[in-house]
ROTIBA-384306 format. One record per atom (N, C-alpha, C): x, y, z. Coordinates in steps of 0.1 Angstrom, whole numbers, plus 2048, in hexadecimal, padded with zeros to 3 digits. Example, Ala and Ser with C-alpha at 12.3 -4.5 7.8 and 13.67 -1.06 7.14 Angstrom:
BEGIN
8847C784E 87B7D384E 8847DF84E 8807EA847 8897F5847 88180084F 
***
This chain:
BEGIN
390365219 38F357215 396355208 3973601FD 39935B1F3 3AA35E1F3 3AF3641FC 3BC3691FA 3C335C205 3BF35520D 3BF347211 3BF33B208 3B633C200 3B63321F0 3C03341E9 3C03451E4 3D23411E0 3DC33F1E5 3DF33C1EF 3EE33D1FB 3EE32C1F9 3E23271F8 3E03151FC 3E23111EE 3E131B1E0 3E83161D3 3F431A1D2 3FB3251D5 4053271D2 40F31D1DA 40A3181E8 40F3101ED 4113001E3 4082FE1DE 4042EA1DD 4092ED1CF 40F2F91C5 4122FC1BF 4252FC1C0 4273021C9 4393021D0 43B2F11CE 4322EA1D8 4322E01DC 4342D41CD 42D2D41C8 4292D21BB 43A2CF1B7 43E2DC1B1 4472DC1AA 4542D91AF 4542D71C0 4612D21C3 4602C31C6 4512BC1C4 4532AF1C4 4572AB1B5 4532AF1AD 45A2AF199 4652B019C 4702BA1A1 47D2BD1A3 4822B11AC 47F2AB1B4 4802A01BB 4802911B8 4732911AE 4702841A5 47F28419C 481291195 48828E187 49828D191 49C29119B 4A628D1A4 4A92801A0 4A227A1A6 4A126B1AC 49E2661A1 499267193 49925D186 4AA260180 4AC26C182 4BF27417C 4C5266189 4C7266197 4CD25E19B 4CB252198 4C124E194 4BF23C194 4C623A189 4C724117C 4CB24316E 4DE23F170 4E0249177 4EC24B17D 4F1239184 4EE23718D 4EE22F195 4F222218B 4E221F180 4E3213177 4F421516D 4F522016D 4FF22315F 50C21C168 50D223170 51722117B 51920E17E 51620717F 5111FA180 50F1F6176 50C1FA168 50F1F1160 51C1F5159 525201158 537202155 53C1FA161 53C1F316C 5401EF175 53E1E0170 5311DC16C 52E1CC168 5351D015B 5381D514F 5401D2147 5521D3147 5561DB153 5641D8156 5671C915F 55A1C8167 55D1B916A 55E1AC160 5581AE156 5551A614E 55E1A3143 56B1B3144 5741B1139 5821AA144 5821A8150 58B1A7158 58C19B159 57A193159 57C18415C 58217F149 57B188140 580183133 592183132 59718B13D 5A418D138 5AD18013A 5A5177140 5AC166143 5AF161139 5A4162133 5A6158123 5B415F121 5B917011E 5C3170116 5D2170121 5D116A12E 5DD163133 5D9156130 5D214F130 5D314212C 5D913B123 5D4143113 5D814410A 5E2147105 5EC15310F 5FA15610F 60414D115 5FE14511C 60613A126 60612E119 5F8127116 5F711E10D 5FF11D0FF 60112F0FB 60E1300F5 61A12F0F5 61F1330FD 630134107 633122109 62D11B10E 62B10B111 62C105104 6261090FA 6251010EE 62E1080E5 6351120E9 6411120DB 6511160E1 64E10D0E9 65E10E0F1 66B1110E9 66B10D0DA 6751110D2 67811E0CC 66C1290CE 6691350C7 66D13E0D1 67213D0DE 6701440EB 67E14E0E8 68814C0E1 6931510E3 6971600DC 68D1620D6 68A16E0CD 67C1720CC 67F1820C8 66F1860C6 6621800BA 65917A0BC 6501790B4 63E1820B6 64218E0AE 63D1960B1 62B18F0AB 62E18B0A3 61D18709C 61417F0A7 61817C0B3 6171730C0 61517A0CB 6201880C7 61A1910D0 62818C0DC 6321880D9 63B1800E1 64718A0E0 64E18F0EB 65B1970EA 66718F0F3 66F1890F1 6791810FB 6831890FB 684195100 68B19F104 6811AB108 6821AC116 67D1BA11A 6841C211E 6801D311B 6871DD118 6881DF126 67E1DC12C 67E1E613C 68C1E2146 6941D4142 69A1CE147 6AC1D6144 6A91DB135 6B51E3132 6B91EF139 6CC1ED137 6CE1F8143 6CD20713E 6C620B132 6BB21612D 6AF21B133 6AA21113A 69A213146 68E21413B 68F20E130 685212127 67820C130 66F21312A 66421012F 65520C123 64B206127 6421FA11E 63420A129 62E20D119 625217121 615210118 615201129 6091FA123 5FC201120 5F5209128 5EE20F125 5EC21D11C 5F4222117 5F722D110 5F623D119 5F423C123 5F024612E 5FE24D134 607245134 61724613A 61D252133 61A250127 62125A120 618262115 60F264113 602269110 60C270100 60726D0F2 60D2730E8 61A26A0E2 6212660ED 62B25B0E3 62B24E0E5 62924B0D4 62723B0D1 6322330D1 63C23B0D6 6492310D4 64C2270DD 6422260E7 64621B0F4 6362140F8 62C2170EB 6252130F0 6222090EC 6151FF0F0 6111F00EA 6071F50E6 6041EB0D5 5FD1ED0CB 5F31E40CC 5EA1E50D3 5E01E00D7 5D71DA0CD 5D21E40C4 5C91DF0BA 5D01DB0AE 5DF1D70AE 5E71D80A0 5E41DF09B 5E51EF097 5E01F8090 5EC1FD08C 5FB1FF08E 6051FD08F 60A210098 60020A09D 60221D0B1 60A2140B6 6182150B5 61F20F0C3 6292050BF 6342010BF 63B1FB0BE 63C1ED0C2 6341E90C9 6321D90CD 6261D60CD 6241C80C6 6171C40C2 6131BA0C9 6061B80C8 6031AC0D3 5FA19F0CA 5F31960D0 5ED18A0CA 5DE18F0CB 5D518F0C6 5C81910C7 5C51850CA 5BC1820D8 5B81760D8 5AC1720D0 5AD16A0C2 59C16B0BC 5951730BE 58416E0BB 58017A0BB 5761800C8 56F18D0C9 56B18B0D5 5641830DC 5611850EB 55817B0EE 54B17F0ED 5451750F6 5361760F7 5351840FB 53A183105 53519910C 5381A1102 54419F0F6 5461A90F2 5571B00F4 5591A60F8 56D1AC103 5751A50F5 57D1AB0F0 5881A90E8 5951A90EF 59B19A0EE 5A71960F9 5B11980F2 5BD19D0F4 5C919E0EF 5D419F0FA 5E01970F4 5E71980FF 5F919C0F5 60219A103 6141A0102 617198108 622191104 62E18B10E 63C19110E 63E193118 65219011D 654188121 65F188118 668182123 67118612E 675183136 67C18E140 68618913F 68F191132 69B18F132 6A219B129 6B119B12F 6B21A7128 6BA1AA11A 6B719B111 6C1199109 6B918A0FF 6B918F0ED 6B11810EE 6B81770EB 6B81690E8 6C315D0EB 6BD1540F3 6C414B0F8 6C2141103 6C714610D 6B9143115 6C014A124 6C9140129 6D2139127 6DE13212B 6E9137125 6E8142118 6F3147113 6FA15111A 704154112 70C15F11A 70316F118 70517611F 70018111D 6F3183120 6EB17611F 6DA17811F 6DA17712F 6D1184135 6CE17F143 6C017F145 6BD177151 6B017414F 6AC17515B 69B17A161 69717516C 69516B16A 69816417A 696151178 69314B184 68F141185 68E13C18E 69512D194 6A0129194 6AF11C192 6A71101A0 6A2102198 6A20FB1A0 6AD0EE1A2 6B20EC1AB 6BF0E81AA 6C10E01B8 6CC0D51B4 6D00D11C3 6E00CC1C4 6EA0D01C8 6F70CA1CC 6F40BF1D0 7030B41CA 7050AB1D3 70309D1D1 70808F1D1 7020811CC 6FA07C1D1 6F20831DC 6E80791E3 6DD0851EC 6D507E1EC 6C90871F7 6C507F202 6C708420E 6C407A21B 6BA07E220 6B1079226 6AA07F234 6AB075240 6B107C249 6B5076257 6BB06924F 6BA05C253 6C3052255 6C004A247 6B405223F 6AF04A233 6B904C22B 6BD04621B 6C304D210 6B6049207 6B70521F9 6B20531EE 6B70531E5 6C20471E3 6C90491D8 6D604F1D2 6DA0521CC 6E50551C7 6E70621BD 6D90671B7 6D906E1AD 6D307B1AF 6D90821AF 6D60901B3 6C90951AC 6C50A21AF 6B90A81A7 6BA0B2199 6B80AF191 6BA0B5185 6BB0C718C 6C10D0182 6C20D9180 6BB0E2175 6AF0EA178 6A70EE16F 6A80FE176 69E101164 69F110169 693113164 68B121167 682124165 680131165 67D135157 67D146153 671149157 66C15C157 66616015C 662163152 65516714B 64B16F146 63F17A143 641186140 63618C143 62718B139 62218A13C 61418E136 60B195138 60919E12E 5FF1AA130 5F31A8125 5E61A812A 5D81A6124 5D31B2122 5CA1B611D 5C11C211A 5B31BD115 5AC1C111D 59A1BD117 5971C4112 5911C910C 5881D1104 57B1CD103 5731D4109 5631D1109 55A1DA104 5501DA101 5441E20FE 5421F2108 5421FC104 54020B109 55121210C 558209105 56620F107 56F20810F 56A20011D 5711FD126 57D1F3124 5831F5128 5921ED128 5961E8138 5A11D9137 5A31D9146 5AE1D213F 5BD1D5143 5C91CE149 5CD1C814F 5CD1BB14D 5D41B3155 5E11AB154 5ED1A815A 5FA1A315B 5FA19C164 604193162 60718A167 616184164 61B17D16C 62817B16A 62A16516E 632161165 62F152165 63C150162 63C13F169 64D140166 64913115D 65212E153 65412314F 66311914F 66510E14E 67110B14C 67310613C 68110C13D 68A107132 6910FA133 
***
């Protein structure tokens, strides 16, 4: 009997210790799980913050239609991009491209790491995301993109001709203006609380 009493502790004893090994499992996963879900809720949160800084990069481009034809770098504005040159230079947004050289990279925090600087959008937000953005222009020459030499992506709205018909109607006499419309890049970077960062670009055309 008594060698039956021990077999029934050593047992509830085994037992014992693989439900502790089992409990502390499953508190290590849940731990995991929350961590997991909340770096996910703060990359979402720097992504929807990254609106404000295209908004803000558009609301600039629009309102200083005279400054467009040259770099203004305190704006964070370049109206010449390199990537367009028949050099192939390359813009290494994230610093990861070329790991070690700051010669192509964007200077995110103005610290002066990197050769192109951007606009800090004020200050952070509510969450904590610090918006900063870059513009190109997509051209490969700075100037008016109607001059010689400067080429540009574009987009030409245009119509030949003294008159516009449909079927048997006329509309006149006066053709449709001739407009053009440059292309732009904009690149954002959030910066949030625990490190996370999210990139976003975008590309906008305006007319001249």
């Amino acid at each position: 009997m008594k060698r039956e009493q021990g077999f029934i502790l050593f047992i509830a004893l085994t037992m014992l210790a693989l439900m502790t090994i089992i409990a502390l499992a499953l508190v290590r996963a849940v731990d995991t799980t929350n961590e997991v879900a909340n770096n996910i809720g703060f990359v979402q949160s720097t992504l929807i913050s990254s609106d404000s800084g295209l908004e803000a990069a558009t609301t600039w481009l629009q309102g200083n239609p005279g400054l467009l034809n040259a770099d203004d770098d305190t704006n964070g504005y370049y109206a010449r991009d390199v990537e367009l040159l028949a050099t192939n230079q390359l813009i290494d947004y994230t610093g990861s491209a070329s790991p070690g050289n700051v010669n192509d990279d964007v200077d995110w925090d103005n610290t002066g790491n990197g050769p192109y600087k951007v606009k800090l959008h004020a200050a952070a937000d509510t969450a904590g995301n610090q918006i900063a953005y870059i513009i190109h222009r997509l051209c490969d020459a700075y100037g008016s993109p109607g001059a010689s030499g400067v080429r540009c992506a574009r987009m030409s709205l245009s119509a030949t001709g003294g008159a516009s018909k449909s079927g048997a109607g006329g509309y006149g006499s006066l053709a449709i203006s001739t407009k053009s419309q440059i292309y732009y890049r904009i690149t954002t970077r959030a910066k949030g609380p625990r490190n996370t960062a999210s990139f976003t670009q975008a590309t906008i055309v305006i007319e001249y």
